[in-house]
N, C-alpha and C positions, 0 to 999 in steps of 0.2 A: 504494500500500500504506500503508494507515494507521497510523501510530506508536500504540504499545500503553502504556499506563497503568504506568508505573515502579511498580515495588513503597515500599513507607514506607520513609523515609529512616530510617536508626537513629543514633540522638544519638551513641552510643556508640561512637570512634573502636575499630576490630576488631572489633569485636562479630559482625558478620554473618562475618569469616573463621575465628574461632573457634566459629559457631554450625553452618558448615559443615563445620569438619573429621571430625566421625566420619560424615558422609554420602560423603567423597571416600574411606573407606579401604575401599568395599567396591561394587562392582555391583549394580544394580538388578533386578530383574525381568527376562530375556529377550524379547523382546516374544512374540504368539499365531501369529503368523505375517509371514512376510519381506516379505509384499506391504504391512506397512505401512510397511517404510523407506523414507523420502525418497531423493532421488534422490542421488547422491554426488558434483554437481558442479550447479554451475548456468551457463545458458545465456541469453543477454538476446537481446532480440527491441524491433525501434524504434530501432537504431543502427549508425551503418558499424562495418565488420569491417577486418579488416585482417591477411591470414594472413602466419606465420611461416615461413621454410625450417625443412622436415626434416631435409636433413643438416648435421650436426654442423660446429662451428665449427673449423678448421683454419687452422694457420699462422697468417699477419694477418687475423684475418676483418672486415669491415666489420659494421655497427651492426647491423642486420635480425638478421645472424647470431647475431652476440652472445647477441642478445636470444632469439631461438629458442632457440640452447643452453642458457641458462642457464634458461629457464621448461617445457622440456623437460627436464631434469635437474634440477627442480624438482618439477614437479606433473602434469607430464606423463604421459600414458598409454601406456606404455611396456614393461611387461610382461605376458605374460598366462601363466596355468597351469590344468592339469589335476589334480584334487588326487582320491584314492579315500578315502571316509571311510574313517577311524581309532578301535581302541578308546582312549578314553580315558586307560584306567588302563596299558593295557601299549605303547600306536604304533602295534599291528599292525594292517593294513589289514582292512576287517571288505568280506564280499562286495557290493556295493554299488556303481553306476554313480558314475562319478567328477564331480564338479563344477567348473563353468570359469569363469573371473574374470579380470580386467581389473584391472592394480595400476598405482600412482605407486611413480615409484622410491625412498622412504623409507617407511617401515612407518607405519603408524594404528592404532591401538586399532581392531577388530575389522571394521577395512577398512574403517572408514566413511567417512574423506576428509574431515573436518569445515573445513580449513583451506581458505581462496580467496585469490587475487594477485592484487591492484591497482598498477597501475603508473603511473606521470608521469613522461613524459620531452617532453622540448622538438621543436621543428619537427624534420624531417628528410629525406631525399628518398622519397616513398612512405609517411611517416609523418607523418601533421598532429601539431602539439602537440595533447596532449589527456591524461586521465584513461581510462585503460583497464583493464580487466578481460581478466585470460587465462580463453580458455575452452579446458578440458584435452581438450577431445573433438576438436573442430575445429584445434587449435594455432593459435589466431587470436586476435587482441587485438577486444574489443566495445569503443568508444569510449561508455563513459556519462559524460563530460562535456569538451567541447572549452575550448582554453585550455590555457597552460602553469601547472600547479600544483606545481610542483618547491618553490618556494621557502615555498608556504601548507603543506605535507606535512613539508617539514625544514630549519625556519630555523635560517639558522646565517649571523653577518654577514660580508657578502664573500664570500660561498660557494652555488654553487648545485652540486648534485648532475647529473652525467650523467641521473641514474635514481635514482628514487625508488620504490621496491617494498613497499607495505602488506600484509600478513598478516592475513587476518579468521579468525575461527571462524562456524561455522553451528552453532549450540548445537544446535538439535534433531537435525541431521543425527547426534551421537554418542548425545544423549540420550536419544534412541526406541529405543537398546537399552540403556543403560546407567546412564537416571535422572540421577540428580545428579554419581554419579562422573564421567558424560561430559565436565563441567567441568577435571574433574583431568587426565584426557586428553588436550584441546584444548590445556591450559597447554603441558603436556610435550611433545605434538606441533608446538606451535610452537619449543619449541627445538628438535626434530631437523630440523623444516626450517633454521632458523638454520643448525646444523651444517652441513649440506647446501647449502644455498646459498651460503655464504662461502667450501665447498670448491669446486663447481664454478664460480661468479667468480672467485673466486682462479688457477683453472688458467687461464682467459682473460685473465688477465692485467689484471684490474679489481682495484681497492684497494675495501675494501666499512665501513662503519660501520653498527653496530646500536643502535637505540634501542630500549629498552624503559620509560620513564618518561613519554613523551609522553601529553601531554593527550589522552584517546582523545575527547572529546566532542567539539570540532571537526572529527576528522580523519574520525570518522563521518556527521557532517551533511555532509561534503564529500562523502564517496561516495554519500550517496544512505540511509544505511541506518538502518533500525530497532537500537536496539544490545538490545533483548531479541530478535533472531532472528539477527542477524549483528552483529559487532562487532571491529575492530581487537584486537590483540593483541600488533603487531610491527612495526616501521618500519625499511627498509633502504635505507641511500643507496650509491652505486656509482657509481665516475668511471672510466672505460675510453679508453683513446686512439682508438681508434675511431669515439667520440659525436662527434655533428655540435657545432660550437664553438656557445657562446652566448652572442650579443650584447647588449650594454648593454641593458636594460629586455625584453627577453626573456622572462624568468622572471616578469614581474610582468603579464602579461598580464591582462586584465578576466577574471573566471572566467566561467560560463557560468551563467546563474541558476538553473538545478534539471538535477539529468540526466534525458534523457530516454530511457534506457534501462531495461527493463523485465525482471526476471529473468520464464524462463516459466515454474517454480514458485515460487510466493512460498515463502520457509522458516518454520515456525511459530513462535510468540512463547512465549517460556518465562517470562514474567513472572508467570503464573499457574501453571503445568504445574510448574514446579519452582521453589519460593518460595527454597528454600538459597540455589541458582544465581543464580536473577536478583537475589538481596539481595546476594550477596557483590561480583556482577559490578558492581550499583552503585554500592557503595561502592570498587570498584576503577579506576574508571573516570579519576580522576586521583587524584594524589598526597596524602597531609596535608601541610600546611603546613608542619608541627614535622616530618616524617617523619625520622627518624635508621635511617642505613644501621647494624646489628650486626657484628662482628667475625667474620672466618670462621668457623664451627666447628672444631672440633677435639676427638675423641673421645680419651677419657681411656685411656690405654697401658695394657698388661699388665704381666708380670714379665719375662717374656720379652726379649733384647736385639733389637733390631731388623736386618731382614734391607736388605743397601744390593745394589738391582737391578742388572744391566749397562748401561749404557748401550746405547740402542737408540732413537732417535728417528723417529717417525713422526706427530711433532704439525704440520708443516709439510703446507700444504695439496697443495704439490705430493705430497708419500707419502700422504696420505689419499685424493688423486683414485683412484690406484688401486682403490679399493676403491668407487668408487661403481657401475660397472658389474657389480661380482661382488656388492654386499652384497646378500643374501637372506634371510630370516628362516630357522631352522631350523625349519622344520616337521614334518621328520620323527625328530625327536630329535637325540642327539649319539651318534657310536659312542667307547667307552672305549682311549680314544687320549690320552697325555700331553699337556702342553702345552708348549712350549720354556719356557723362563723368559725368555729376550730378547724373546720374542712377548706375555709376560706384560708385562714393561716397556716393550714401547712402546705398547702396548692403556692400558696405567694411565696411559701420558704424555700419549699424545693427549687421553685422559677429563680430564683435571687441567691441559689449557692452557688461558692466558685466551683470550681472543676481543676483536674492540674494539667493546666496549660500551661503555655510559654508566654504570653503576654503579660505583662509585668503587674501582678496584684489581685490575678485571677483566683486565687489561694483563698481568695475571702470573699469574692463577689465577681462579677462579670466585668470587664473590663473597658467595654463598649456602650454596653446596654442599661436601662435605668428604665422600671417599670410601670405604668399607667395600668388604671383599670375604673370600668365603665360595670356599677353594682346596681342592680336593678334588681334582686332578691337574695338578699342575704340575712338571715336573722338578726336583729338587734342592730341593725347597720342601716344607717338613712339613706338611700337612690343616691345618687351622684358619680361623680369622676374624681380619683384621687389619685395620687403617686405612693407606692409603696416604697418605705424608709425603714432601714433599721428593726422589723418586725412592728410596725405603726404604717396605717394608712391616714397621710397628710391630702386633704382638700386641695383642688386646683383653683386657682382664680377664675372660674367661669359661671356666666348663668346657668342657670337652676335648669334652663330648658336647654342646655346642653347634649344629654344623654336623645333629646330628640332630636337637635337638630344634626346628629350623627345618622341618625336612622333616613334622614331628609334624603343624607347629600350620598347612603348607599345605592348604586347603583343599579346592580344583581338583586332581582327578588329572590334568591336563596340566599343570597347574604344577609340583606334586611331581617327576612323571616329569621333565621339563625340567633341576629342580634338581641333582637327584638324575644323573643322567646328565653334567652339564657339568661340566668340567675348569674354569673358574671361574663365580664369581658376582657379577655387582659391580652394590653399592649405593649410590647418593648419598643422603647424610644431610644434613638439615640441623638450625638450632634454630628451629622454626614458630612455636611460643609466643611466643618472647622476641622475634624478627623481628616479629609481629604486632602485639605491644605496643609496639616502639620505633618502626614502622616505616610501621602502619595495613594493612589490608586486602590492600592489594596486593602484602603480603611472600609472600603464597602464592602467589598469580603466579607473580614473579619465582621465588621459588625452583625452582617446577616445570619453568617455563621453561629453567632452569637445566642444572635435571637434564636432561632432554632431547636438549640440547647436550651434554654430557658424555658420554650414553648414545651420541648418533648419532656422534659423534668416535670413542668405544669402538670401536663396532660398525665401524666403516669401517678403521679400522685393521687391526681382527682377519681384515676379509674381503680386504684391502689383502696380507696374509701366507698367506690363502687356511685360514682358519679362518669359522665360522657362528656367530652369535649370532640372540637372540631376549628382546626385550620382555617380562617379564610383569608388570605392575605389581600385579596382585593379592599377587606373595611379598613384596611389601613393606606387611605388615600387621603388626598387635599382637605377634603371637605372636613374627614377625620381629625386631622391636622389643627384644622381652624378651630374646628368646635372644643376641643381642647388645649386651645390656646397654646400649642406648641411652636409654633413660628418665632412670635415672641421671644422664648429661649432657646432660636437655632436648633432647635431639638423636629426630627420626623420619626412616626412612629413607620415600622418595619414590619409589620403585620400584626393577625390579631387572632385570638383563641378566646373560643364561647365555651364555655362547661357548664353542665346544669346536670338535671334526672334526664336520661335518656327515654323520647318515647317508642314506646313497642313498635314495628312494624315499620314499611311492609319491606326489610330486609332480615332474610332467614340468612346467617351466616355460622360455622362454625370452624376449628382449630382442625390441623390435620399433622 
């Protein structure tokens, strides 16, 4: 597969991330028909395989297993459902034979699965060192390049990782329905794998570190791949008791001079298809030099004195695991059912823990992101918009008819419906401008990424208590913007998560 023609470099540190933002706050075109989507996973052909156990990793599991659990609670195909279309504007089921689908256990912008897992782990018994590819159809590792590449993937001196797990995007797999925005997607979709992934390692009992700063240009030409069709996004190392031990010079093995494994749909090149996207993505691809990380956000209080939560912890990974087998998107709305407020506080605490990244201060909180949320039913808590602080929800300085005129400026009757129906709403804000200009191109990234993580932590918690949330990144636009007053403090929110009581029907799904 021949490498495609990089778009013109633009002199102008951000330029390309500010030239893209009013293309990520809105959806492109539908495409004319389904039969043009690419396929939602890809599959190599010209290299050993190497399958994964099915069942679930229990008590002490050995290596194989690990590894199955976690890339099956990952990206795994794992659910499937029967759904009867819906009107739009009101849920109800409209007459019409139902539609059936195959899902990964973390939610995607409009099920497209844009995200792939590459992994490096060392010798093992039944496992040569090598560079693999999970393929999510077959639960099986594709070796595209033999050799131990632990240490070329995540150097770090005196330290080689158990497991090293790369995150790519397949730009066009989102962008053949969603244009440019499908960029913004990808980002935030790869935090909720993040999310997701840290919580089921972490229940196995693996210690996990996320990079997100790494040089994406090498770690690309190591897999094989064109970066305007596929490209790194994410880097996960992972040391488990389990992993087979690794001997002196081990990890520095000869690499293997090209792979020779062959995806059997090539994925399209967006370097021409969508100029925004491939401009920003290459100016994103490493870091600036001068690059200066910004100070958290922090949305500017109301008059209002601030309300101080219960304590209610559910940011530890063991309480989140809970919720990975029950999280489901609420697709059939939310029925008007309160919210506890303890369930409110530990939803907002999980959204609002750090993670261990590399971004400077993520240890204690996000580094990007800074929280809104829009209460329409919550016990003992008055309607309105506040900013989440230190375990206290602080008031925003907006009118009282706020929360409406949010509802006004959604565009999507499934979004409005969604808003409108949840017992909360919660939005990660960040400041993108002023990120962009200290920080270069890739503060959009990180930021989305961010949010992502925040959202999937949300949502796992809330389904962890046996409540339903639901994605919609479209209610975090302008209108959203204004009506909570975030312009004012340089601040745009990044998307938005509804949770409430999920109502029954008319989607029969189940775990497989």
């Amino acid at each position: 597969m021949p490498p495609t023609a990089p778009p013109a470099a633009d002199p102008v540190p951000g330029a390309a991330a500010r030239a893209y933002l009013p293309h990520g706050r809105h959806p492109g075109p539908l495409p004319q028909s389904p039969g043009l989507l690419p396929p939602p996973n890809l599959v190599h052909t010209d290299c050993p395989t190497v399958p994964l156990p099915w069942e679930p990793a229990e008590g002490a599991p050995d290596w194989p297993a690990v590894l199955g659990t976690l890339l099956r609670g990952l990206l795994g195909r794992t659910r499937a459902n029967w759904m009867y279309p819906v009107d739009p504007a009101t849920g109800a089921a409209l007459p019409a034979p139902p539609g059936q689908g195959d899902c990964r256990p973390a939610p995607s912008g409009g099920a497209r699965y844009p995200i792939e897992a590459y992994l490096a782990v060392g010798a093992a018994p039944g496992l040569p060192a090598a560079l693999y590819h999970y393929d999510s159809v077959g639960h099986r590792l594709s070796a595209v390049r033999s050799g131990d590449h632990r240490q070329a993937l995540a150097p770090a001196p005196g330290e080689v990782p158990d497991l090293v797990l790369v995150l790519t995007t397949v730009f066009w797999r989102s962008a053949v329905k969603y244009r440019e925005f499908g960029y913004r997607l990808q980002q935030q979709e790869t935090g909720v794998l993040l999310a997701q992934a840290q919580t089921v390692a972490e229940s196995l009992g693996a210690t996990v570190g996320m990079r997100l700063r790494q040089d994406d240009r090498p770690v690309d030409a190591l897999l094989g791949l064109d970066p305007y069709r596929q490209s790194v996004t994410a880097v996960l190392t992972l040391h488990h008791p389990a992993a087979p031990a690794t001997g002196p010079g081990e990890a520095q093995a000869a690499p293997q001079a090209a792979p020779t494994a062959r995806p059997v749909t090539a994925p399209a090149s967006i370097a021409r298809l969508l100029p925004y996207t491939a401009a920003v993505h290459r100016a994103s691809l490493a870091e600036r030099a001068d690059a200066v990380q910004p100070a958290r956000p922090v949305p500017a209080p109301g008059a209002g004195p601030a309300v101080r939560l219960p304590g209610a912890d559910l940011a530890g990974s063991a309480a989140l695991h809970a919720g990975v087998a029950r999280r489901a998107s609420a697709s059939n709305g939310f029925l008007p059912v309160p919210m506890d407020r303890r369930a409110l506080a530990a939803v907002l605490g999980a959204a609002a823990a750090g993670y261990p990244g590399d971004l400077a201060g993520v240890a204690a909180a996000p580094a990007a992101v800074a929280l809104c949320c829009v209460i329409r039913d919550v016990t003992g808590l008055a309607p309105g918009c506040y900013a989440y602080r230190d375990g206290a929800l602080v008031p925003l300085p907006v009118p009282a008819d706020a929360p409406e005129r949010i509802a006004a400026g959604l565009a999507a009757p499934p979004t409005r419906l969604d808003y409108l129906e949840a017992a909360l709403t919660l939005l990660p804000v960040a400041a993108l401008e002023a990120g962009i200009d200290g920080y270069g191109d890739r503060w959009y990234r990180l930021a989305h990424i961010e949010a992502g993580l925040a959202l999937q932590r949300a949502a796992l918690a809330a389904a962890a208590l046996g409540l339903s949330a639901r994605i919609r990144s479209d209610a975090s636009c302008a209108a959203t913007d204004e009506a909570l007053g975030l312009p004012a403090d340089g601040l745009t929110s990044l998307s938005a998560l509804h949770i409430g009581t999920p109502r029954p029907g008319p989607v029969l799904g189940f775990l497989v």
